[in-house]
MIDRENKE-361047 format. One record per residue (C-alpha): x, y, z; residue in one letter; chain; residue number from 1. Coordinates in nm, 3 decimals. Example, Ala and Ser with C-alpha at 12.3 -4.5 7.8 and 13.67 -1.06 7.14 Angstrom:
// residues 2
- 1.230,-0.450,0.780,A,A,1
- 1.367,-0.106,0.714,S,A,2
// end
This chain:
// residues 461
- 2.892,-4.752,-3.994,X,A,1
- 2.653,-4.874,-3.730,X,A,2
- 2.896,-4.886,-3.405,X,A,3
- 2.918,-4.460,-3.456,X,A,4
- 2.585,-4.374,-3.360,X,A,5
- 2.538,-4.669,-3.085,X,A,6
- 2.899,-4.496,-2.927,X,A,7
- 2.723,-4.126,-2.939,X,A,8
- 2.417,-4.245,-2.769,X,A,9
- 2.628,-4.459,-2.492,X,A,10
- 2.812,-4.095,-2.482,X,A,11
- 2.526,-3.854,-2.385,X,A,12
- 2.394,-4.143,-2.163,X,A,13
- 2.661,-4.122,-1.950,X,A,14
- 2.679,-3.710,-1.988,X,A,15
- 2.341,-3.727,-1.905,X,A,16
- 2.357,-3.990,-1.626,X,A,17
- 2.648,-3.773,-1.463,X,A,18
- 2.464,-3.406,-1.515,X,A,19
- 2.092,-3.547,-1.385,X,A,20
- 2.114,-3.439,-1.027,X,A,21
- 2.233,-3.122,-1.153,X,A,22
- 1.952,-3.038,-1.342,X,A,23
- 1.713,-3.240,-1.111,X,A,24
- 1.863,-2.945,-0.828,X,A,25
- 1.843,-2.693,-1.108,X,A,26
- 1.495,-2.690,-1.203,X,A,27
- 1.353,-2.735,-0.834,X,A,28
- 1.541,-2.423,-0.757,X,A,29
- 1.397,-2.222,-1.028,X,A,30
- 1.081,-2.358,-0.965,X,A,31
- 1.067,-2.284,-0.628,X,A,32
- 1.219,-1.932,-0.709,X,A,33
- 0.947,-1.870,-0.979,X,A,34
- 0.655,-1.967,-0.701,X,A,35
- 0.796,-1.782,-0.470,X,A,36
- 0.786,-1.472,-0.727,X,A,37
- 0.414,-1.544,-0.791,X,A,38
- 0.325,-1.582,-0.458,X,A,39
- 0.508,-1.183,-0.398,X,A,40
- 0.298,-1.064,-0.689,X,A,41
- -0.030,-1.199,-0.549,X,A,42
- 0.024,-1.094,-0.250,X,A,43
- -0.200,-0.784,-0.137,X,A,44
- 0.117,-0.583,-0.034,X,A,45
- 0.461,-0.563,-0.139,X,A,46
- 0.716,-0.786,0.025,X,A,47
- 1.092,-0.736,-0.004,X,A,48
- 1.176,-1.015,0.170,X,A,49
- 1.005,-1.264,-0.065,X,A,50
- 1.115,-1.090,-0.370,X,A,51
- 1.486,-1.132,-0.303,X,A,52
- 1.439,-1.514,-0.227,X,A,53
- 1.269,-1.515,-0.546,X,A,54
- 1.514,-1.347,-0.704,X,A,55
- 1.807,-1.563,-0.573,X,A,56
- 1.649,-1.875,-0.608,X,A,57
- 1.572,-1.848,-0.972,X,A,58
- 1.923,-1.714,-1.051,X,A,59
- 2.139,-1.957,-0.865,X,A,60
- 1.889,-2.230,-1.027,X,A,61
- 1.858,-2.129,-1.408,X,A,62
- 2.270,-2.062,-1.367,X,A,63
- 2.241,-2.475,-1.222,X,A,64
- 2.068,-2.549,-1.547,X,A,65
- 2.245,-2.411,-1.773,X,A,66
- 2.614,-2.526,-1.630,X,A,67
- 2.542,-2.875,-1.667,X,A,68
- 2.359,-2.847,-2.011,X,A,69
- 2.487,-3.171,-2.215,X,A,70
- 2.582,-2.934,-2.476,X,A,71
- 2.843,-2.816,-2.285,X,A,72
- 2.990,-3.186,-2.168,X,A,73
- 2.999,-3.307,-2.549,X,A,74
- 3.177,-3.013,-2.625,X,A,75
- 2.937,-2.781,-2.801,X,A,76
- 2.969,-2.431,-2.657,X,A,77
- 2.739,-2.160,-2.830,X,A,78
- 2.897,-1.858,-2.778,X,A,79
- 2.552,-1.665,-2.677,X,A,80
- 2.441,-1.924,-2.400,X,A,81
- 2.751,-1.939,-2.266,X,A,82
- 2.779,-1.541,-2.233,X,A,83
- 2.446,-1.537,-2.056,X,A,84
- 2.586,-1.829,-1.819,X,A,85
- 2.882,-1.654,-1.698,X,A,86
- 2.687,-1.342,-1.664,X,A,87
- 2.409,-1.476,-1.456,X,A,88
- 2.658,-1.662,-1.257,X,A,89
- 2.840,-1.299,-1.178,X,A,90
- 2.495,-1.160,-1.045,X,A,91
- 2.384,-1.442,-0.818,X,A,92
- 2.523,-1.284,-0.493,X,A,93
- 2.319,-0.942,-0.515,X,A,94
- 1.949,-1.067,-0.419,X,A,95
- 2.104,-1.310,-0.171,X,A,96
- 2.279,-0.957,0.000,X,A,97
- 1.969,-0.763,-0.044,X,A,98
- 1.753,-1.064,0.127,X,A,99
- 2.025,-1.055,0.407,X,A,100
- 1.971,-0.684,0.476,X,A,101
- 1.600,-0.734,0.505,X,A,102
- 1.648,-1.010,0.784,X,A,103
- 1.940,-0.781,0.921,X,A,104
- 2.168,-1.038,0.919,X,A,105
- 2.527,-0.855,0.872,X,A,106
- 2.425,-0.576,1.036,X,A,107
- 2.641,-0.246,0.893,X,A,108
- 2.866,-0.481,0.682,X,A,109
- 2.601,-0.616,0.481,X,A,110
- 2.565,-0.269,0.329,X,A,111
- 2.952,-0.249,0.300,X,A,112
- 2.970,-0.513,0.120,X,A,113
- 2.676,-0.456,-0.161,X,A,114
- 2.898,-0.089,-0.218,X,A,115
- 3.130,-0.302,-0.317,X,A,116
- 3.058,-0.630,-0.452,X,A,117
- 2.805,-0.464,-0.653,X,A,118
- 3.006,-0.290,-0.907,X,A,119
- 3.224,-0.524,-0.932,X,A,120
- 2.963,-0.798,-1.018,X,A,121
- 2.762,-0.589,-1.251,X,A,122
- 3.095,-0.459,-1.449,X,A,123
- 3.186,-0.844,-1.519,X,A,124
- 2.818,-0.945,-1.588,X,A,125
- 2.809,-0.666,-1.852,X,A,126
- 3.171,-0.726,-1.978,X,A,127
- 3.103,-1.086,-2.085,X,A,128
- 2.798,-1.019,-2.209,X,A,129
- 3.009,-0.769,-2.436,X,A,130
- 3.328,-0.903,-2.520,X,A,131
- 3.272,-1.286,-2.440,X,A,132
- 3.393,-1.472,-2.170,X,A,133
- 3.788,-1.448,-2.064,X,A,134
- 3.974,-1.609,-1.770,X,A,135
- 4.105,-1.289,-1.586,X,A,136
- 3.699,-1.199,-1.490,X,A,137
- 3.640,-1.559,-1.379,X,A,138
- 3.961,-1.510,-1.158,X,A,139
- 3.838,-1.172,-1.058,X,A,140
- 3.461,-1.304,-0.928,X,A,141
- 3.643,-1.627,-0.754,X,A,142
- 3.845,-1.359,-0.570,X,A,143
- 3.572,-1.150,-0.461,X,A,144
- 3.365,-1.409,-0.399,X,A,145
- 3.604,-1.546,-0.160,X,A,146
- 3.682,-1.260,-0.010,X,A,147
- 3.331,-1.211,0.067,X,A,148
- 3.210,-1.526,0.171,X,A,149
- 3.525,-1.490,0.425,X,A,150
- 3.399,-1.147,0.539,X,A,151
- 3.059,-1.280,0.573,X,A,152
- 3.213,-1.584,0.803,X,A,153
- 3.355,-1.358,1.046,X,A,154
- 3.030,-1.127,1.042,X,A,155
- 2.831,-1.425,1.123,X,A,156
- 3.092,-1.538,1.416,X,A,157
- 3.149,-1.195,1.557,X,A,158
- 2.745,-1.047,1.553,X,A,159
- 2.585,-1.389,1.649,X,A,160
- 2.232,-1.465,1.614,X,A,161
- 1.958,-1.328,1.836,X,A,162
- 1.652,-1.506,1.709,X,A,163
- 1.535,-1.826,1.601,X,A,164
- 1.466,-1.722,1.256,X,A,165
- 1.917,-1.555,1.246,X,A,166
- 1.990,-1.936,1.381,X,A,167
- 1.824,-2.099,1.112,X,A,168
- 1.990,-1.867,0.811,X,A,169
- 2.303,-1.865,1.008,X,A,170
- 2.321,-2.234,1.001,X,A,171
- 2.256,-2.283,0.642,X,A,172
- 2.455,-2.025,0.580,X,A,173
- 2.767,-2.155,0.705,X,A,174
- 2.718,-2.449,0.505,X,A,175
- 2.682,-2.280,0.184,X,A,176
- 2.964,-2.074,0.224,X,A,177
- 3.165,-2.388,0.285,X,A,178
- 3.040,-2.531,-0.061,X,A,179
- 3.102,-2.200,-0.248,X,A,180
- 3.479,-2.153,-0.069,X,A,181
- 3.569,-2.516,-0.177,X,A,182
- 3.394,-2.401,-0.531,X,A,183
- 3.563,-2.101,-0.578,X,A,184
- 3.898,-2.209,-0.463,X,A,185
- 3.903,-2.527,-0.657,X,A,186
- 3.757,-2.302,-0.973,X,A,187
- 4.108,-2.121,-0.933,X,A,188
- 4.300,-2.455,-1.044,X,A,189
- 4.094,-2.645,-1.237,X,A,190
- 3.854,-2.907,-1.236,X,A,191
- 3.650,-3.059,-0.922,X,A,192
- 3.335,-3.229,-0.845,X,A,193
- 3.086,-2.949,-0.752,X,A,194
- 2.949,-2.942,-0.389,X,A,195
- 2.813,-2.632,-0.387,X,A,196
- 2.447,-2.667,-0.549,X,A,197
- 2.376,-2.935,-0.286,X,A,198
- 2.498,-2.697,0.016,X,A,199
- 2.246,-2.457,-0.163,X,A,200
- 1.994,-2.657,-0.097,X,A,201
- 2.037,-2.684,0.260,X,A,202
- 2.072,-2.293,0.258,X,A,203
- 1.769,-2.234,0.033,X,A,204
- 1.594,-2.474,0.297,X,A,205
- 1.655,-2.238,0.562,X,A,206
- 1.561,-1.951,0.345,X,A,207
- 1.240,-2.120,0.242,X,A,208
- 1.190,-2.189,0.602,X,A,209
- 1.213,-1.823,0.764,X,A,210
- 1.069,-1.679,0.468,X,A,211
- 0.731,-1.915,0.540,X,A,212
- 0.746,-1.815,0.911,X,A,213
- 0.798,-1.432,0.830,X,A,214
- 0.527,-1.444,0.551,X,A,215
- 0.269,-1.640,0.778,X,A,216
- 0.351,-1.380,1.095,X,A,217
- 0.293,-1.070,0.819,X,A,218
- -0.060,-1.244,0.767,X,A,219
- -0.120,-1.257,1.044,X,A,220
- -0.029,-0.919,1.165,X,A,221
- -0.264,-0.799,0.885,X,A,222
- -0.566,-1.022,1.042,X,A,223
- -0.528,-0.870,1.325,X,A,224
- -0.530,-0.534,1.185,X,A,225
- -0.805,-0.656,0.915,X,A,226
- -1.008,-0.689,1.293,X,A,227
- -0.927,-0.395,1.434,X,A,228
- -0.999,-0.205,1.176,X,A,229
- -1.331,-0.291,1.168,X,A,230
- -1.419,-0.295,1.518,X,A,231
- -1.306,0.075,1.470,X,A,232
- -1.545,0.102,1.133,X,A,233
- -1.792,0.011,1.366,X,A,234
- -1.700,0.214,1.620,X,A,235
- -1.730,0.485,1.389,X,A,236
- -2.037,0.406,1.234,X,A,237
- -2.192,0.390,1.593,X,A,238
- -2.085,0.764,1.638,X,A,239
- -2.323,0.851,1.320,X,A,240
- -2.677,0.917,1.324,X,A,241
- -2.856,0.632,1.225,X,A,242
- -3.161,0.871,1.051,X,A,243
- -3.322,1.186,1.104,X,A,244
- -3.602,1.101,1.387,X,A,245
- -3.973,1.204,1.219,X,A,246
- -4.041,1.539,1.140,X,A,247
- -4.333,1.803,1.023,X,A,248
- -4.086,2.030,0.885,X,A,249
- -3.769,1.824,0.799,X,A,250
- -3.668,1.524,0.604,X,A,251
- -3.246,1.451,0.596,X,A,252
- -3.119,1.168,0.400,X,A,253
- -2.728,1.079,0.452,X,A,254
- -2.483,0.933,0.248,X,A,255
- -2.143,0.843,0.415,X,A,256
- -1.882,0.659,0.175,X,A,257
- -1.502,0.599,0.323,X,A,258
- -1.246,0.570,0.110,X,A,259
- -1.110,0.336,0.344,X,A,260
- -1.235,0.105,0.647,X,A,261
- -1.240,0.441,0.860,X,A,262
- -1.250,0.785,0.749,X,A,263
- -1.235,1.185,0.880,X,A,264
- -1.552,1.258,0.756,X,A,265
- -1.832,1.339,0.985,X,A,266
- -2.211,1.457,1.031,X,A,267
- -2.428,1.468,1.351,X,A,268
- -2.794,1.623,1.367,X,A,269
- -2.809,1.859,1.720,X,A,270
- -3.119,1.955,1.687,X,A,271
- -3.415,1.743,1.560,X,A,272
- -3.764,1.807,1.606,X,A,273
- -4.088,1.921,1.457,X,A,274
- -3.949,2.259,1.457,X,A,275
- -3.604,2.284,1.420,X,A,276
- -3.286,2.136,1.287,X,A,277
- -2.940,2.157,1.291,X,A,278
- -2.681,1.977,1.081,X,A,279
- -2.341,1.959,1.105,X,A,280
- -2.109,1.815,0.848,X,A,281
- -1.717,1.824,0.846,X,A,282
- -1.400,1.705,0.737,X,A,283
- -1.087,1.618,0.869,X,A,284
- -0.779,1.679,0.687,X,A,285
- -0.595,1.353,0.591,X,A,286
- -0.681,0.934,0.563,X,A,287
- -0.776,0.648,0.769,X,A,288
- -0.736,0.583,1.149,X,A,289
- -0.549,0.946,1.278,X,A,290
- -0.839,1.125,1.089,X,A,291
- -1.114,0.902,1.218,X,A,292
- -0.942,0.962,1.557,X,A,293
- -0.968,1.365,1.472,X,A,294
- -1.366,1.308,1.358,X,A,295
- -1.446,1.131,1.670,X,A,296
- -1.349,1.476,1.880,X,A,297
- -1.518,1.687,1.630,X,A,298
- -1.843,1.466,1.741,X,A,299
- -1.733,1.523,2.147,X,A,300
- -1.678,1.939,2.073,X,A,301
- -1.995,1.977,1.887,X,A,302
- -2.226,1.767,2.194,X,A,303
- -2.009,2.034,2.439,X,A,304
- -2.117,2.330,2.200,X,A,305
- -2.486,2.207,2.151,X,A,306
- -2.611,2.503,2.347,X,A,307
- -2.497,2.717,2.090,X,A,308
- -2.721,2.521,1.799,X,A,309
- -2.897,2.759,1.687,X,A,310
- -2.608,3.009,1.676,X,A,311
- -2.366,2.879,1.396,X,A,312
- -2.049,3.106,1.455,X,A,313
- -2.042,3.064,1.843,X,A,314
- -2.063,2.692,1.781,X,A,315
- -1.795,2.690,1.546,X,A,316
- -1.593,2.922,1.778,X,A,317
- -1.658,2.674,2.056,X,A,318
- -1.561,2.365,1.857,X,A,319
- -1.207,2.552,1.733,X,A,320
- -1.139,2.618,2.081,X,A,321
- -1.185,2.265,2.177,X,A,322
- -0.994,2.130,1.909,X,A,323
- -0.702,2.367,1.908,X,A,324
- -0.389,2.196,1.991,X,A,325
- -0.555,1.870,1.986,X,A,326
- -0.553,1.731,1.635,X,A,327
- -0.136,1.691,1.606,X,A,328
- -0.113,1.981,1.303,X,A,329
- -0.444,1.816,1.127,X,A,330
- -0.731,2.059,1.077,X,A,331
- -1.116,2.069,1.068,X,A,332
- -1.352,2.167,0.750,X,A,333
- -1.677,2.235,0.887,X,A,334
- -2.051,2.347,0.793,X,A,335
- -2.344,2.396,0.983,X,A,336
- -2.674,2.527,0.865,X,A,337
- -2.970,2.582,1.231,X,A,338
- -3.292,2.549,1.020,X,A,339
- -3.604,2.746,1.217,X,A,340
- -3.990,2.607,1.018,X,A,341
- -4.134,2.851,1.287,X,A,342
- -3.898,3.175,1.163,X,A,343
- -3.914,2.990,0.821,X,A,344
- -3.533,3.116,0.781,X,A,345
- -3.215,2.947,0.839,X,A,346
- -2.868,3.058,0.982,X,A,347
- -2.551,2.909,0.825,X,A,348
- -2.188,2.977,0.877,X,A,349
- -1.856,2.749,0.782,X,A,350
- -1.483,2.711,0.828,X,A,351
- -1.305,2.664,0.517,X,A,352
- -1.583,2.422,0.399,X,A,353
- -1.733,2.410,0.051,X,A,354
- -2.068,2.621,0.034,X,A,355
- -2.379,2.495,0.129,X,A,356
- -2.631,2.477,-0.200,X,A,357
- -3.027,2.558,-0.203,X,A,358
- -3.253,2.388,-0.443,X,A,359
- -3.559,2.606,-0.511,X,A,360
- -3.739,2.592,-0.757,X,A,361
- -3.509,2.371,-1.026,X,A,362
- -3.253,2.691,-0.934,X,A,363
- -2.935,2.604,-0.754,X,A,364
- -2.738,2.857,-0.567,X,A,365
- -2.461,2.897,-0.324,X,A,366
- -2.426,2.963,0.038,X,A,367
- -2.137,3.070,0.129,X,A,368
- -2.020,3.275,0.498,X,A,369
- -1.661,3.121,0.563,X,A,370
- -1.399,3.163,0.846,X,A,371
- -1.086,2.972,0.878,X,A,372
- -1.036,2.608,0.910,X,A,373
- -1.076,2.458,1.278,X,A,374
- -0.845,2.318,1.487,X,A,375
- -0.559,2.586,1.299,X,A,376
- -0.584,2.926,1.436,X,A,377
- -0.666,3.064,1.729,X,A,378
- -0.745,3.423,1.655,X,A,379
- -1.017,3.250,1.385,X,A,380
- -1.378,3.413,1.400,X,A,381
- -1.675,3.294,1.171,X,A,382
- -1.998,3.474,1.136,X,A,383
- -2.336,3.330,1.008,X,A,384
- -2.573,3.458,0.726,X,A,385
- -2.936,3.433,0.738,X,A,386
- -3.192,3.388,0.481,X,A,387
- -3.525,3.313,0.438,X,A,388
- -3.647,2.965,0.366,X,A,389
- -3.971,2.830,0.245,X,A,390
- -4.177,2.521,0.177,X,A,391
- -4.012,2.301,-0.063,X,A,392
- -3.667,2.402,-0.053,X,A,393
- -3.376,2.138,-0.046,X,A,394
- -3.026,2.202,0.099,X,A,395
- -2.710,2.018,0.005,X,A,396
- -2.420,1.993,0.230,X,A,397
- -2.126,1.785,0.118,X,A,398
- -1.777,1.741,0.184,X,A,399
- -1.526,1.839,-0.070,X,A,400
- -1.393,1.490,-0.153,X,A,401
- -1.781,1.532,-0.409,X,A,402
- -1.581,1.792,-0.552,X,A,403
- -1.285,1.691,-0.657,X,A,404
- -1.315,1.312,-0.733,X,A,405
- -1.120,1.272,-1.094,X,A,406
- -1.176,1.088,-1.395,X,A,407
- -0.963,0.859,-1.595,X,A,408
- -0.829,1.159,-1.758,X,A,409
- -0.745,1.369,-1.395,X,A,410
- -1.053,1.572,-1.439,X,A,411
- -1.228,1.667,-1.118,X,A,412
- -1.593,1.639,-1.081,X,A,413
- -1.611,2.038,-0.988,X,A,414
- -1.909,2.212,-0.864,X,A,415
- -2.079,2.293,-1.212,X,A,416
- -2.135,1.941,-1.250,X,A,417
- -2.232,1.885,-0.848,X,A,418
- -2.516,2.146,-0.929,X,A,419
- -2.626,1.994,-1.194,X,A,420
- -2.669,1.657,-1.054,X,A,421
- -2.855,1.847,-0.777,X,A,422
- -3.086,2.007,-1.056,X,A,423
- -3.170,1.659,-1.205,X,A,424
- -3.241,1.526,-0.888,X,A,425
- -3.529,1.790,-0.810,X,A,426
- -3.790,1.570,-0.891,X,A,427
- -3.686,1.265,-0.712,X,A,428
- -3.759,1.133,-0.350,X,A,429
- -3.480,1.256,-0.080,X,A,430
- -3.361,0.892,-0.070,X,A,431
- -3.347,0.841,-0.442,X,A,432
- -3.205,1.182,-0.454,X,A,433
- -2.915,1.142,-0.193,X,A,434
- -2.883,0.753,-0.404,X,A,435
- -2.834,0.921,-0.764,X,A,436
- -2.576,1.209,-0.670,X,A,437
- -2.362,0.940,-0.519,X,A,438
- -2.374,0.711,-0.731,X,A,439
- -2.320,0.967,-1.014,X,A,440
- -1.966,1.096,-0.890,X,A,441
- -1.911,0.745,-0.788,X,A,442
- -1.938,0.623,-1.128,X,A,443
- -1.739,0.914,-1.259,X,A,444
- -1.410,0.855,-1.030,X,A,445
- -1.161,0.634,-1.167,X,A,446
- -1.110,0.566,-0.815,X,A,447
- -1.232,0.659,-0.496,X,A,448
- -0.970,0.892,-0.381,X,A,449
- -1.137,1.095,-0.056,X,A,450
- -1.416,0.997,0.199,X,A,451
- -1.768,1.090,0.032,X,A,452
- -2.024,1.253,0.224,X,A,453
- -2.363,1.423,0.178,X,A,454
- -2.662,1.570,0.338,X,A,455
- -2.982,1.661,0.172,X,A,456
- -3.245,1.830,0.386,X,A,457
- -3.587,1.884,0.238,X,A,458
- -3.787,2.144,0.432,X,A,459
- -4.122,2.010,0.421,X,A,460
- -4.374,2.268,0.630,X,A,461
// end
C-alpha cells in the first residue's frame, strides 16, 4: 500500500525534471511578451512594432507552457485546455508576420503570405476550438507551416538584408526556421525531442534586440522634436506682444492658450499710444506647426499694411493680398477694431471672424461688418463700420475656438454663454477679467480642442 504513492511521486519527478526547461523557456517568454505589452501601453504613442513582439512573444510562450503541462505527460488531457492549446498554437505565426511587415522584412511576399496563411490559421484555430482537436488540422498547419517557413527561406536569401537591424532578425531568423522545419516535419511522424523553443529564443533575442534599438531611436526622434517644438513655442511667443505699452486712453489685457506647443492663433497691437489703438486678432485655419507657420505671415502682412491702421478694410485688403497663394489652401479669420480717444469712435471691420462685442453699461452687444476669409479669394472686399465710443466701454475680441469649446456631453460653449461671462465680468479689473472668461470656458471643455485667444480693451479717457 505504501510503494503506490512513493512510485507516483518518483513519476511526476521525473515528468517534471524532463518538462522544467520547458516551462523555465515558457514563462520567460510570456513574461517578456507581457512587459513588452505594458511597456506599448505606457508608451505616449502607439507602436506597432512593439505590439506584435508582444503579441508573439506571449503566444509562442503561454502555447510553451501549456505543451509541457505535467498533466499532459501523466496522461490527463482535459478536453478544454487542450482545445485552447492547439488553437493558440494555430495562431502563433500571425503577430510574428505582422511584426515582419513593420520592419519590412519580406518585402511584397510578406503580405502574400498573411492573405494566405491567415485564413487558413484562423479556420483551424476556430475549428478545434469547436469540434475538438483531430489529426487532419494538425497535418494541415505542419503543411502550411512548412511551406511557409520554406517561402520565407528563400525571401530571406533572395531580398538580403540592407541594415544592421534586417541582419540581426535575418540571423535569428534562419535559426528559428531551422527549429520549426525539424518541428514540423518530425510532428508529421511522430515523436521527437523539441528544438524549436530554444531556437526561439535566439530569434526572440534578436527581436528583443531591434525592437530596443528601434524603440530607443523613436525616443529619441521625439526628443528632438520635444526641442524643436519648443524653440518654435518660443519663437512664437517672441512674435506676440508682450503688453500693451501705458496708456491715457487704453488698457488691453491678452490671453493666448494653444492647444498644442504652437498654434495659428495670433494678435499684434499696430498702434499704441495715448491716443490711439489698433488691435488685430486672427486665426488660422488648422493645428500645430503649418498653422503657426501661416500666423507668423499674418504678423509680416499686417507690419507691411501698418500704414493702413487706422483704415480696417484697406488693411485687411492688403493682408489678403499678401497672403493669397501663400498659405498652401489654409485660410485667415481676422478682426481688427482702430480705436480713436480723440474722435471718441472706433472703426472695425473682419473676414469671416466672430463679431467683436462692446460692454457698456452691464449691456453686451455685437459688432459685426464681415468680408470673406483671407488668404481664399481674391475678388474679397471688406468694409468697416464706425461707431461712437465713450469712457468706460470694454471691447472683446476672441477667436472662435471661445466659441465652440464642448462639454462632456458635445455641447459648445456658444456665444449666449460668452456674453454672459462678459456681463459678469463688468465689475472686475481687465486682468481679473481676461483671467475669469478663460478660465470659465476652460473649465467647461472636456478638453481643449482649438487654440484660445482673447483681447479685452478697456477705453479709459
Amino acid at each position: 500500500m505504501l510503494a503506490e504513492p512513493q512510485f507516483a511521486r518518483s513519476d511526476v519527478l521525473r515528468v517534471f525534471f524532463h518538462a522544467q526547461i520547458y516551462l523555465f523557456l515558457g514563462a520567460a517568454i510570456t513574461t517578456i511578451g507581457v512587459l513588452a505589452a505594458a511597456l506599448a501601453v505606457l508608451r505616449r504613442r502607439f507602436d506597432a512594432l512593439l505590439l506584435w513582439f508582444s503579441l508573439f512573444a506571449i503566444l509562442y510562450g503561454v502555447r510553451l507552457c501549456l505543451n509541457y503541462q505535467i498533466l499532459w505527460a501523466l496522461g490527463l488531457h482535459p478536453p478544454f485546455l487542450r482545445r485552447i492549446l492547439l488553437a493558440i498554437s494555430y495562431l502563433v505565426p500571425i503577430p510574428a508576420f505582422f511584426f515582419f511587415r513593420e520592419l519590412n522584412l519580406l518585402g511584397r511576399m510578406n503580405n502574400v503570405l498573411l492573405l494566405i496563411v491567415s485564413p487558413v490559421v484562423f479556420g483551424l484555430s476556430i475549428a478545434t476550438l469547436i469540434a475538438g482537436p483531430h489529426p487532419i488540422f494538425g497535418k494541415i498547419n505542419n503543411t502550411v507551416v512548412i511551406t511557409t517557413l520554406v517561402v520565407v527561406v528563400i525571401q530571406l536569401v533572395r531580398v538580403g538584408a540592407d541594415s544592421a537591424d534586417a541582419k540581426i532578425i535575418r540571423r535569428g531568423l534562419l535559426v528559428f526556421i531551422a527549429g520549426a522545419l525539424f518541428d514540423n516535419i518530425t510532428g508529421l511522424f511522430g515523436h521527437f525531442y523539441n528544438f524549436e523553443p530554444f531556437t526561439f529564443v535566439v530569434l526572440l533575442a534578436a527581436l528583443g534586440i531591434v525592437s530596443a534599438r528601434r524603440v530607443l531611436a523613436n525616443e529619441q526622434q521625439l526628443t528632438i522634436i520635444q526641442k524643436e517644438l519648443d524653440i518654435a513655442r518660443r519663437i512664437q511667443l517672441s512674435i506676440l506682444p508682450s503688453s500693451f505699452p501705458a496708456s491715457k486712453s487704453f488698457r488691453v489685457a491678452a490671453r493666448y492658450l494653444p492647444m498644442t506647443s504652437v498654434a495659428g492663433d495670433f494678435y499684434d497691437f499696430l498702434i499704441a499710444d495715448d491716443h490711439e489703438a489698433g488691435l488685430l486678432i486672427a486665426d488660422v485655419s488648422g493645428h500645430g506647426i503649418p498653422a503657426a507657420l501661416i500666423a507668423s505671415m499674418v504678423k509680416l502682412a499686417a507690419t507691411t499694411r501698418r500704414s493702413d491702421a487706422d483704415d480696417p478694410s484697406s488693411l485687411l485688403v492688403g493682408m489678403n493680398a499678401i497672403l493669397l497663394g501663400n498659405t498652401q489652401s489654409q485660410f485667415v479669420t481676422a478682426a481688427y477694431v482702430y480705436l480713436d480717444a480723440s474722435r471718441e469712435r472706433l472703426r472695425y471691420s473682419a473676414a469671416a471672424h466672430p463679431p467683436m462685442l462692446l460692454l457698456r453699461d452691464g449691456e453686451v452687444t455685437e459688432i459685426t461688418e464681415n468680408g470673406l476669409m483671407l488668404a481664399a479669394f481674391d475678388f474679397a472686399t471688406y468694409t468697416t463700420v464706425t461707431q461712437a465710443i465713450r469712457p468706460g466701454d470694454r471691447f472683446v475680441l476672441y477667436t472662435d475656438g471661445m466659441l465652440e469649446a464642448t462639454n462632456s456631453q458635445e455641447e459648445e460653449f456658444g456665444p449666449d454663454r460668452l456674453h454672459a461671462l462678459v456681463r459678469e465680468s463688468a465689475r472686475l479689473n481687465l486682468a481679473e477679467a481676461a483671467d475669469h472668461i478663460i478660465s470659465s470656458v476652460r473649465r467647461w471643455s472636456a478638453a481643449q480642442g482649438d487654440d484660445l485667444t482673447l483681447l479685452l480693451c478697456d477705453y479709459t479717457a
